[in-house]
C-alpha positions, 0 to 999 in steps of 0.5 A: 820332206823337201818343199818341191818333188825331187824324184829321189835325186841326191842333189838336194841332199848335196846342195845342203853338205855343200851349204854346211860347208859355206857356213863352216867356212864363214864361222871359220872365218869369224873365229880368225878375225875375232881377235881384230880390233873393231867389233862394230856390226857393219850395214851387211850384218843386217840380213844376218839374224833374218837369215838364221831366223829363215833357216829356223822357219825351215827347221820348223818346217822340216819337223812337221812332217813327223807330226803329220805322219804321226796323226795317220800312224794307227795301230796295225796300219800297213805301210812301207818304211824305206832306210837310205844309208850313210847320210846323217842326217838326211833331212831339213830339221838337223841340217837347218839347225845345224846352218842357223847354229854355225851363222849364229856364231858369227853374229853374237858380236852384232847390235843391230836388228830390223825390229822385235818382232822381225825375226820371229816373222821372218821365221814364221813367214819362212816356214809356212811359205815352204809349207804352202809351196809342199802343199802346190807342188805336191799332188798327193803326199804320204799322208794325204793332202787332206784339209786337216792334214794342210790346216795342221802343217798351216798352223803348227810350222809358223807357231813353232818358227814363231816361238824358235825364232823369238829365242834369237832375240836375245843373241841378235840385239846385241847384249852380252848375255852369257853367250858373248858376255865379256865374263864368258868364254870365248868358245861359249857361243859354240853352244848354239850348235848343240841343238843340230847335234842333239837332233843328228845324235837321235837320228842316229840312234834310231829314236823316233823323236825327230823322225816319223815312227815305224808304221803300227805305233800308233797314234798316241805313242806317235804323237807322244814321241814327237812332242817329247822331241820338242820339249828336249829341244826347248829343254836343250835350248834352255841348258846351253843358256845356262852353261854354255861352256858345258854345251859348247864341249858336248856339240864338238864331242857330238861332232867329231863323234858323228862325223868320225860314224859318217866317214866310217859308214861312208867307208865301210858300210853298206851300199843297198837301200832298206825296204822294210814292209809292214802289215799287207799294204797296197800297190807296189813297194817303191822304188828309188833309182839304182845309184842312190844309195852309192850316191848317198853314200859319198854325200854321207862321207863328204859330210862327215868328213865337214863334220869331223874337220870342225869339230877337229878344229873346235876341239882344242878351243873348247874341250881341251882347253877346259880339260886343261885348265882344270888340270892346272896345265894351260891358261883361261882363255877368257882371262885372257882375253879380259887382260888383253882388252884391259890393257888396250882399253888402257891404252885407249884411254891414256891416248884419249886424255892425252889428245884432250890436254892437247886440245885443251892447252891448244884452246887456251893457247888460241883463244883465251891466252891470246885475249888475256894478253890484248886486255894487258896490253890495252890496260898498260896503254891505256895507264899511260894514256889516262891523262893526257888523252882520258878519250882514248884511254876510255875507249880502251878500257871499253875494249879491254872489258869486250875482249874481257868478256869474250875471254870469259865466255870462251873459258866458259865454252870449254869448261863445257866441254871438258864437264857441262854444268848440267850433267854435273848438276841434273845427270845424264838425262837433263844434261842430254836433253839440254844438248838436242834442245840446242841443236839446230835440227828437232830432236826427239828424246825418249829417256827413262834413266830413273836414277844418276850414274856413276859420274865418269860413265855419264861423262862418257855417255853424254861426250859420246851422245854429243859426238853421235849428233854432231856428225848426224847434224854436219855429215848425214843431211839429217832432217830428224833426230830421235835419241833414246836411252834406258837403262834395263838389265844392269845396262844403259842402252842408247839409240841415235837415229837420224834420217840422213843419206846413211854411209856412215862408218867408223873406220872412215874416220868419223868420229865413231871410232873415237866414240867405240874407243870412248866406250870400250873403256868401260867395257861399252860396245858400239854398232852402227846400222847406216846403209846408203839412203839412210836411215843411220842407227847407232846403238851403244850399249853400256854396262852400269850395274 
């Protein structure tokens, strides 16, 4: 059911292949990049989840005309049936979740997100607008433009988006839940395309789950079958969650499968449109232009053949490398990668404490040193000068005591900065909320840490807190600075928000790369959220099970 009268034109139908194809492509291109270092969510990663979230909203839009069609489906009701071939699917529901299944892939790695509730308006708001732009645009439907007609598809197509789009919460903030956890597998997240195959796998099979049934059915069994094809779909939500590597394997299977049918349908299949009749209807049987089904037939090859191509290309990162690691022949790619993240986060660290005993021995050799050495010398002077001039010799004895506590005061510093006393004595949360009691600009903290951490995660936390707010208070013309911190679900989540001019980015040096290096070490994940204008989002999300 498209949103606005098409007049049986293939084009629609072409514009979503050709949609298929650009998400396919950028999942593609994700999967290429996905080894590079740097995996901090940039300022444009932000429309990423309210698009999916769009594109659930019109997957919801696109089921509800089975539901609508399944309330006028009487026993012995008359009616036309009309069967283009070759394009599968061919309607909003598959290609939408197929979409929003392929962006998904690509921003599992991303932190931030507008808000809680964001994405499930979005979806809503996404599926009642196409609802209402049916209802506007089309004088008269298949099942009549009645009220009840508009107050169900009104109502069911945003509570349905509602509900779909809060399940890309979990995904979308940025937790590595099973999906992007640093435990699973790197093909995992190609689980979120099993819902879309699913769909397309039913269509096929001629199962009257996602699409209307044939006229006569009835209203009961309509209802029925269109209710049980939700409750698959939530059913099948709920199993890619739980083994998503298992998922990932059935959604590439399920695409090579359906794209090889489609290729081979647009190849060799038929050509003529279907018209099948039921009962005695009135007025005449309709009518479609007579190069659709040609028409249909070529989209239908084209998308197959996008199909096949991906799940070709999935296949030796999903189904054959886990039929190889049960066979003993091939490694574990998510072992792997866990010791390729091992040893540059090692190699992080070793960097790290280098450059700190660098700065630190640079420190005493400028600071304190030099001190020390002008109170040895005062002292020597003033030895040999105690009898002859006791005046001057007080006087430099003065002097040695001020360079003495001067001295004093620098050790003091940078004992601070190596381990503060108060992070030592009180924990993280005293220890952050003495450091925005001292910045020059207010700082509100909202912090729930119930409990100490381990002493070296704490150490990391707060020296990555304390470089977070330095360059919010030196480089973004901040005017406010909100810091929260919670530990839930076995992870420490932290948020640093100013209201500055925004711009801020890691791989411009300033100082957030050393932060992201800072957390990677105990398998933290930085994301940044700085669009220019402000305001400047950081979160940084640790594990501290």
């Amino acid at each position: 059911m498209w949103p606005f009268p098409v007049g049986g034109a293939p084009w629609p139908a072409g514009v979503l292949v050709a949609l298929t194809a650009v998400c396919a492509v950028l999942a593609f291109r994700a999967e290429q990049a996905w080894d590079r270092p740097g995996r901090t969510a940039r300022p444009a990663r932000r429309i990423g989840w309210p698009v999916v979230a769009g594109l659930v909203g019109t997957a919801a839009y696109g089921s509800v005309p089975t539901l609508l069609f399944a309330l006028h489906n009487s026993a012995g009701s008359d009616g036309y049936v009309v069967t283009v071939p070759d394009l599968q699917p061919d309607g909003l529901l598959a290609t939408a979740l197929l979409m929003a299944g392929l962006l998904a892939t690509t921003l599992l790695t991303s932190a931030s997100v507008p808000g809680r509730w964001a994405l499930p308006v979005v979806a809503a708001v996404t599926g009642e607008l196409l609802e209402w732009t049916y209802w506007l645009t089309h004088s008269s439907a298949g099942y009549g433009p009645t009220l009840l007609n508009v107050l169900v598809g009104c109502v069911s197509v945003p509570v349905l988006a509602a509900f779909a789009g809060g399940a890309l919460l979990r995904p979308a903030d940025g937790r590595p839940a099973r999906l992007a956890g640093a435990g699973a597998s790197r093909s995992a997240r190609w689980a979120l395309l099993l819902p879309a195959v699913v769909v397309m796998t039913g269509d096929l099979l001629g199962l009257d789950l996602w699409q209307s049934a044939s006229p006569g059915t009835g209203i009961g069994p309509a209802v029925v079958g269109y209710l049980a094809g939700l409750a698959l779909l939530a059913a099948v939500v709920a199993g890619l969650v739980r083994w998503p590597g298992a998922a990932a394997n059935l959604a590439v299977l399920g695409l090579v499968g359906i794209g090889a049918y489609d290729v081979a349908q647009s190849g060799f299949g038929h050509y003529l449109v279907v018209v099948q009749k039921f009962g005695s209807p009135l007025g005449a049987a309709p009518s479609l232009p007579l190069d659709i089904a040609h028409h249909a037939s070529a989209l239908g090859g084209i998308q197959g053949a996008v199909l096949l191509a991906l799940g070709l290309w999935l296949l030796p990162r999903t189904v054959l490398a886990d039929a190889g690691r049960l066979l003993g022949r091939g490694p574990d790619p998510a072992l792997a990668r866990r010791v390729r993240e091992l040893a540059e986060t090692r190699a992080d660290a070793v960097s790290s404490a280098a450059a700190e005993l660098r700065r630190i021995e640079r420190d005493l050799h400028d600071g304190a040193q030099g001190r020390l050495v002008t109170i040895g010398m005062n002292l020597r002077v003033a030895e040999e000068m105690i009898h002859s001039d006791p005046h001057e010799a007080a006087a430099l004895v003065v002097e040695a005591r001020v360079a003495s506590a001067a001295a004093l005061e620098e050790l003091r510093g940078l004992i601070r900065g190596m381990h503060p006393p108060m992070l030592a004595d009180r924990g993280l949360a005293e220890a952050v909320r003495a450091l925005a009691l001292d910045l020059p600009l207010p700082c509100e903290t909202e912090i729930d840490l119930p409990e100490r951490l381990a002493a070296p995660l704490e150490s990391a936390c707060y020296f990555a807190v304390a470089e977070v707010v330095t360059n919010a208070v030196r480089h973004s013309s901040a005017h406010a600075l909100q810091i929260r911190m919670a530990r839930t679900d076995g992870m420490l989540r932290i948020e640093v928000v100013d209201d500055g001019v925004g711009g801020a980015d890691p791989a411009r040096g300033t100082g957030l790369a050393g932060v992201e290096r800072r957390l990677a070490a105990f398998d933290g994940i930085l994301a940044v959220s700085s669009p220019p204008g402000g305001p400047t989002i950081v979160v940084m999300e640790v594990p501290c099970a």
